[in-house]
C-alpha positions as CSV (number, residue, x, y, z in Angstrom):
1,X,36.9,218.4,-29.5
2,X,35.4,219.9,-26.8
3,X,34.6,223.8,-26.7
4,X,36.7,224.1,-23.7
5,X,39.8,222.7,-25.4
6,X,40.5,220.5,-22.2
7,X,39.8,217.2,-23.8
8,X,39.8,215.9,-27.4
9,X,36.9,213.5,-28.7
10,X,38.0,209.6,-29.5
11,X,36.4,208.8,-32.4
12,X,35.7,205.2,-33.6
13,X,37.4,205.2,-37.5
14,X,34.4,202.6,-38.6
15,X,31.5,204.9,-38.3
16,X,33.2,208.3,-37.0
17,X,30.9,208.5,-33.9
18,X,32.6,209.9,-30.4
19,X,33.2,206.9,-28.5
20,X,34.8,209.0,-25.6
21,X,37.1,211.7,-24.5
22,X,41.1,212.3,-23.7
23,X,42.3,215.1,-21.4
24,X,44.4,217.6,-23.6
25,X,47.8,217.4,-22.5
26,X,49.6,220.7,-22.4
27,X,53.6,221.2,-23.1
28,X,54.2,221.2,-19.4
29,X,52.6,217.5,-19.6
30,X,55.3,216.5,-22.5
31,X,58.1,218.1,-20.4
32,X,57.3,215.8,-17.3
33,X,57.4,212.4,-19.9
34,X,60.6,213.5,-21.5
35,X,62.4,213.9,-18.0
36,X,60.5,211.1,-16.3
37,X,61.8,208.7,-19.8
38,X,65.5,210.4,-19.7
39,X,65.6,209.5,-15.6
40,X,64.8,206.2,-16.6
41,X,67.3,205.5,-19.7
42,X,70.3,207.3,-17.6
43,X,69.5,204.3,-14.9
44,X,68.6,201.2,-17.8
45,X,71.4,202.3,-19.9
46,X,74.1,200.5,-17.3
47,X,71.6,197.1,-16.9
48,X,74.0,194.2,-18.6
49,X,72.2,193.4,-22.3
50,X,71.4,190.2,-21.4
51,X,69.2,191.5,-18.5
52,X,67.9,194.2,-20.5
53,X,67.2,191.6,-23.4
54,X,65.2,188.9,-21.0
55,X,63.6,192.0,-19.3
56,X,62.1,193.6,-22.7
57,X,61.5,190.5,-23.6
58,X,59.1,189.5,-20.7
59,X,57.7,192.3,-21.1
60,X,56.4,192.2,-24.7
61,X,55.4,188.9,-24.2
62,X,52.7,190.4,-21.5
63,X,51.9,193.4,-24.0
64,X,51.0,190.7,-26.5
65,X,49.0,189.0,-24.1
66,X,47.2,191.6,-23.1
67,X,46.6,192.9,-26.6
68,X,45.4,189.3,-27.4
69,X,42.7,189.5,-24.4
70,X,41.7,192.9,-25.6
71,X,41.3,191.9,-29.2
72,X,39.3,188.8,-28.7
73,X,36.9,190.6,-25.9
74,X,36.2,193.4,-28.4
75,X,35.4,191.6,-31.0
76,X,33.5,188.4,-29.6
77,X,29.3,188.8,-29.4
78,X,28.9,189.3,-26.4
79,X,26.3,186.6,-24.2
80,X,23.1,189.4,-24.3
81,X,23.7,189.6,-28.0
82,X,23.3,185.5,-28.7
83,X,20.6,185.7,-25.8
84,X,18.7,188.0,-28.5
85,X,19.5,186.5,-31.6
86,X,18.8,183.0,-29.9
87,X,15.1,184.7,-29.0
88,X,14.2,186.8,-32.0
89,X,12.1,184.8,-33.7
């Protein structure tokens, strides 16, 4: 964490180094969220179920698509790194 207390350090759990920075949020932060998600149920709460369901449904589909992406990039070597293993000896 930073001395200033405006952001907190990410760090990666395999070998504890900072990998990068978060803004802090503050309670006036969490207070926006909780009104923005409470707008939002008061108008989703009246969509029929089968909407809802096809709706939520789409939309975790793309969430696990995305993760899928994500989890692949991160965890292929990348082209540099076979370019260097290909030309280390």
């Amino acid at each position: 964490m930073n001395a200033d207390r405006k952001s907190i350090a990410v760090i990666d759990p395999a070998n504890e180094e900072v990998i990068g920075e978060v803004p802090r949020q503050t309670a006036a932060d969490a207070d926006r969220a909780v009104g923005a998600a409470r707008e939002v149920f008061l108008k989703w709460r009246w969509v029929p179920g089968n909407t809802s369901i096809w709706t939520t449904s789409r939309k975790s589909n793309r969430i696990g698509i995305h993760i899928r992406n994500t989890t692949q990039t991160m965890t292929e070597p990348s082209t540099y790194m076979h370019y260097e293993i290909a030309n280390s000896s």
